[in-house]
C-alpha positions in Angstrom: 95.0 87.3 121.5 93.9 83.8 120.1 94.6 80.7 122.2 94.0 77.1 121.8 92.5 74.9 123.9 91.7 71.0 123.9 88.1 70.0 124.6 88.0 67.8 127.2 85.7 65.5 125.6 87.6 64.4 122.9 90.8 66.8 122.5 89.1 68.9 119.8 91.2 71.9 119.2 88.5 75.2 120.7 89.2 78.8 119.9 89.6 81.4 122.7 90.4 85.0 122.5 91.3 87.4 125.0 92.4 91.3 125.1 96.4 91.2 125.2 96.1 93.7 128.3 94.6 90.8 130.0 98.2 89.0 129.7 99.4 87.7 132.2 96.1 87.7 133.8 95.7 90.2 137.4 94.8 89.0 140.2 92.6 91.9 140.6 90.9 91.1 137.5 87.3 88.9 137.2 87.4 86.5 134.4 84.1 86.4 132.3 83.3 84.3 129.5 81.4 85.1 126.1 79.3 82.6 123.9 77.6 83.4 120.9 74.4 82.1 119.3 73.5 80.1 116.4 74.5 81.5 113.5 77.8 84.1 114.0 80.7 83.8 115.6 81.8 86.0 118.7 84.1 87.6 117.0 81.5 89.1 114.5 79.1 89.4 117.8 81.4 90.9 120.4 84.7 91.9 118.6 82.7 94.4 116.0 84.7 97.8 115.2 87.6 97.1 117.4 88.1 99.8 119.8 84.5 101.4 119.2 81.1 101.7 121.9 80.0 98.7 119.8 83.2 96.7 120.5 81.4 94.7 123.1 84.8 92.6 124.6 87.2 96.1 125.5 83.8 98.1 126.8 84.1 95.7 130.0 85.2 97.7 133.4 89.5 97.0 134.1 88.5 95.0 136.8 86.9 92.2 134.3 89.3 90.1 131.8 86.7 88.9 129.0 87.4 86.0 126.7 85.6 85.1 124.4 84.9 81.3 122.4 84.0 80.2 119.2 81.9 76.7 119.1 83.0 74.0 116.5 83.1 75.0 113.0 82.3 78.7 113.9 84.5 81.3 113.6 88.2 80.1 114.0 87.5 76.7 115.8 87.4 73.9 113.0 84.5 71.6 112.6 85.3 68.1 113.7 85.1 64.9 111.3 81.1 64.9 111.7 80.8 68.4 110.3 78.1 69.0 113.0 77.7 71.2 116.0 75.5 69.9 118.7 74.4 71.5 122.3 75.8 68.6 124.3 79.3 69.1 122.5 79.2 73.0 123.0 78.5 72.3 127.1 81.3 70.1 127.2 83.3 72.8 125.5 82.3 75.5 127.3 82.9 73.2 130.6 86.7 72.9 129.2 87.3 76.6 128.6 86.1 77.5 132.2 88.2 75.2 134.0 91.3 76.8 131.8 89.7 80.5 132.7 90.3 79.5 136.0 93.2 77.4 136.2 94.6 80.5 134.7 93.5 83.2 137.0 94.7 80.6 139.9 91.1 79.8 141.0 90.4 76.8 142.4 87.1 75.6 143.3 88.0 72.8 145.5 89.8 74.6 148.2 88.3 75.7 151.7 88.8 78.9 151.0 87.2 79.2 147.6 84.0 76.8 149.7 83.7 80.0 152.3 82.6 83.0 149.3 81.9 83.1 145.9 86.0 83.1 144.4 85.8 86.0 142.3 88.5 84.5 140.3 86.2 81.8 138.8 84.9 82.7 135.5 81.3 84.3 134.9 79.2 83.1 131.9 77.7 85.4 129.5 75.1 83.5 126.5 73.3 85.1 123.9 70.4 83.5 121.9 71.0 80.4 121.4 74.1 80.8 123.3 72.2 81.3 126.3 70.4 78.0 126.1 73.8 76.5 126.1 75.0 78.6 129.1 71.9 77.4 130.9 73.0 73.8 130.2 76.4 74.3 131.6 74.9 75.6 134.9 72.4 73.4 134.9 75.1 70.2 134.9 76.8 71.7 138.6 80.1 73.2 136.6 82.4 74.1 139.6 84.4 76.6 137.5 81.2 79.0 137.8 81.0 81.7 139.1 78.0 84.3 137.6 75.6 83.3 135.0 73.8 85.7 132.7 71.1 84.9 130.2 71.1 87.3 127.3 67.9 87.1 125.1 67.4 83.6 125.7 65.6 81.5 123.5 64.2 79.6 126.5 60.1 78.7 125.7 58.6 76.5 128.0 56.0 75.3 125.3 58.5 74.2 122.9 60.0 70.6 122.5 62.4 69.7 120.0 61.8 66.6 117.7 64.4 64.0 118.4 66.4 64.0 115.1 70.2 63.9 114.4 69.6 65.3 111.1 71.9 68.6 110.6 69.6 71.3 110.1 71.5 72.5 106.7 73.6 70.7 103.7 77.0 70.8 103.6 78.4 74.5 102.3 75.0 76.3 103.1 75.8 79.8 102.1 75.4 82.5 105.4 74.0 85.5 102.8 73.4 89.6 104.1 70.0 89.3 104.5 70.3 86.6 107.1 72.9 88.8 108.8 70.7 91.6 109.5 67.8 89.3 110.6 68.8 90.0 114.3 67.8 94.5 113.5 64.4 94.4 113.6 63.2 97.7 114.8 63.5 100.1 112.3 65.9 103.1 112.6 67.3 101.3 116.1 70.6 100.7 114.8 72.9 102.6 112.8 73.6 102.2 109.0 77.4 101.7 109.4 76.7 99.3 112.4 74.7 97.1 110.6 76.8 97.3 107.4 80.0 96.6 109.9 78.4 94.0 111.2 77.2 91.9 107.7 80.9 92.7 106.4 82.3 90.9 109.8 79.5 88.1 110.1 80.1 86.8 106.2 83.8 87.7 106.6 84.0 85.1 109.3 81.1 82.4 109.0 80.7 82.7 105.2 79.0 79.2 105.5 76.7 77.7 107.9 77.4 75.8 111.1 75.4 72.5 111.2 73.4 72.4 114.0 71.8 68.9 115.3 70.3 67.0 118.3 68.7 70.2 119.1 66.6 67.5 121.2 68.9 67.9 123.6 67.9 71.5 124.9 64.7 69.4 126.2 66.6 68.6 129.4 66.1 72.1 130.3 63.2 73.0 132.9 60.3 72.9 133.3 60.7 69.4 131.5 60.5 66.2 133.6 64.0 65.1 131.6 65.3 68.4 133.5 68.3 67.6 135.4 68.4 71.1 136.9 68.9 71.6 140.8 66.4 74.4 141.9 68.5 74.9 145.4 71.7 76.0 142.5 73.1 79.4 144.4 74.5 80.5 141.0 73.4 84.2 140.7 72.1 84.7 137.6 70.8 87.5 135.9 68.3 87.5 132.6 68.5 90.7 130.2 65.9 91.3 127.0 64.8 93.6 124.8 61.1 94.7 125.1 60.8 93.9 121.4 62.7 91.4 121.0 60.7 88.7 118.2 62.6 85.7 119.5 63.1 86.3 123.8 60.0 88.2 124.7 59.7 89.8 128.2 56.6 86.9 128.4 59.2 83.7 127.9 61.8 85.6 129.7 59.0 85.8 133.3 58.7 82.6 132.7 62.6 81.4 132.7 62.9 83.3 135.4 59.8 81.1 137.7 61.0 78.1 135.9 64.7 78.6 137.3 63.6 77.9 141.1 64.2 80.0 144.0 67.8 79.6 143.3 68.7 78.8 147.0 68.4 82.2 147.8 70.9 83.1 145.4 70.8 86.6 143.3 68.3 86.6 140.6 67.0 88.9 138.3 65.5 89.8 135.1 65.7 93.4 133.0 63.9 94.2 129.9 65.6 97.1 128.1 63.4 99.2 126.6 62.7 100.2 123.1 65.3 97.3 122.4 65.6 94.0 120.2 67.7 90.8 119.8 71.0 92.7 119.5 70.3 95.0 122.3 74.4 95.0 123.1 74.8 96.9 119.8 72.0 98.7 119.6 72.6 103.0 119.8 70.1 103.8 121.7 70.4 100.7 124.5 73.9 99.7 124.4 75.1 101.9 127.4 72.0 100.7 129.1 72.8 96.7 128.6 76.5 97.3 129.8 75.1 99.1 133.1 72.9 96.0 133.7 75.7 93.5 133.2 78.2 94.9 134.7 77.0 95.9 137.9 75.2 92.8 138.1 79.0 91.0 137.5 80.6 93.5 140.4 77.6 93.4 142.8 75.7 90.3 141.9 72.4 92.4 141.1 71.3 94.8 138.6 72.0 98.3 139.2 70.7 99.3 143.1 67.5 97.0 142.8 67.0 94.2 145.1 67.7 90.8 143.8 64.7 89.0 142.6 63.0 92.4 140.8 61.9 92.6 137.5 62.3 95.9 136.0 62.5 98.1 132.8 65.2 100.3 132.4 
C-alpha cells in the first residue's frame, strides 16, 4: 500500500509504503520505519521478491507494522525544483513520516502516560548505509516520535569530515548502470545468482538515474565532532548491526560509533557483527535469518537476543 505524505518542511509530497494487512493499523502492532541508503530505493532494498526470505518488509514478526520511505527523487517520491537530495532535507522528512506513523497507531508522546514507559506505539527507526547516518541525525535532533533506533551498516567514521560544498555529487540524468548495483555483494559466492540478478532488475527498474546528493557537510554534526548537537544522556535504545566483512562499516568504525554514542543514559545499547557477512547482510543466504533474529528481538525486548545490553558480540 503507497501513501502520501506532506513534508513538514515545505509540503513536499514523501512516499510511504506499508503491507495492506497492516490496514487499519492494530493496536497490538509496533510501528517500525525503514530508510534506505544512497543510491536505491527501499523498495529495491527491502521489497525484493515479494513474498520471499529476501522480502525484507513481510519477514517482520505480526506484532510489527513496517513502513517503509523513499527520500526525494528516489524511488516513487519526486525530486523537488532543486533536483537535489540533501541529509538535512531527509531528517526533516523522516521527522514528518514518524509523527504520521504515530499519529496513526494513536501514539502520542506528549501524554503522562506515554512520559511513564517507552509507548510501544511510537515508531522504531531502522537505517542502512547511508541511511543510517541519517537515522542517527533524526535521533540525534530529540524527535519525540521515537521510539527504537537501529543502525544498520553505518557509514559512521570518526576520521572523516566532509568538505563544505553544495555541489551535487552527479550531473543531471547520471545513468544508475548493473555493475554499480551489485557493488553492495562483495564476498564471493555469499549471495545467490537469482538474488543478485533480482535485485539489479529491481534497483535499475526503480532508480534508473541517480539521486543527487549534496551538503554532505552536514553529516559533520554527528559525534565525536565539536559541531555535534548530540545529547549523550539520549535513553533511545539503540542497537548497531554489521557484517564482519563489510568494505564500508567495519566492526573497527562500528566499536567506535558505539563509544562515540555516550552512555546513552543507561539506555539499551548494543552492537552485533554477523559473521561471514557484507553490506547487504539482510539479503544475504547465509546471514539473513541471523540479521532478522538480531533486529527483531532487539525491537520486542530492547536487546539483542538474551545478551545483556551493552555487549558486543558475533553471532
Amino acid at each position: 500500500e503507497t501513501h502520501t505524505v506532506p513534508s513538514l518542511l515545505d509540503s513536499h509530497p514523501i512516499t510511504v509504503y506499508s503491507l495492506s494487512s497492516n490496514s487499519p493499523p492494530s493496536d497490538s502492532q509496533s510501528p517500525l520505519l525503514l530508510l534506505h541508503g544512497r543510491t536505491w530505493s527501499s523498495l529495491s532494498v527491502y521489497h525484493l521478491n515479494p513474498n520471499t526470505p529476501t522480502d525484507l518488509i513481510t519477514s517482520f514478526p505480526s506484532t510489527c507494522a513496517p513502513y517503509m520511505m523513499d527520500f526525494r527523487g528516489f524511488g516513487l517520491t519526486p525530486s523537488d525544483s532543486s533536483d537535489t537530495v540533501s541529509p538535512s532535507k531527509c531528517v526533516e522528512d523522516c521527522k514528518t513520516v514518524l509523527k504520521w506513523i504515530a499519529e496513526r497507531h494513536g501514539a502520542n508522546p506528549n501524554t503522562a502516560e506515554a512520559a511513564n514507559y517507552r509507548d510501544q506505539r511510537l515508531p522504531s527507526l531502522i537505517g542502512w548505509s547511508q541511511g543510517a547516518l541519517i537515522a542517527q541525525m533524526v535521533s540525534q535532533s530529540n524527535c519525540e516520535y521515537l521510539n527504537k533506533l537501529v543502525l544498520f551498516g553505518s557509514i559512521y567514521n570518526r576520521t572523516l569530515t566532509y568538505p563544505t560544498s553544495s555541489t551535487p555529487l552527479h550531473p543531471l540524468n547520471t545513468l544508475n548502470t548493473k555493475s554499480s548495483s551489485l557493488e553492495d555483494f562483495t564476498i564471493e559466492g555469499s549471495v545467490l545468482p537469482s538474488t543478485a540478478s533480482a535485485f539489479s532488475v529491481a534497483a535499475l527498474t526503480v532508480d534508473p538515474i541517480k539521486s543527487r546528493w549534496t551538503n554532505l557537510h552536514e553529516f559533520n554534526t554527528l559525534p565525536p565532532s565539536p559541531l555535534s548537537t548530540y545529547r549523550i544522556t539520549d535513553t533511545t535504545p539503540v542497537l548497531l548491526i554489521t557484517g564482519s566483512h563489510d568494505p564500508y562499516s567495519s566492526p573497527q568504525t562500528q566499536i567506535e560509533l558505539f563509544q562515540d554514542l555516550g552512555d546513552r543514559g543507561g539506555g539499551d545499547k548494543s552492537l552485533v557483527v554477523i559473521a561471514g557477512s557484507d553490506h547487504a547482510s539482510h539479503l544475504l543466504e547465509g546471514s539473513r535469518e541471523r540479521w532478522k533474529k538480531a533486529v527483531n528481538g532487539f525491537l520486542e525486548f530492547g536487546e539483542s537476543c538474551s545478551l545483556n545490553s551493552g555487549d558486543t558480540y558475533t553471532i
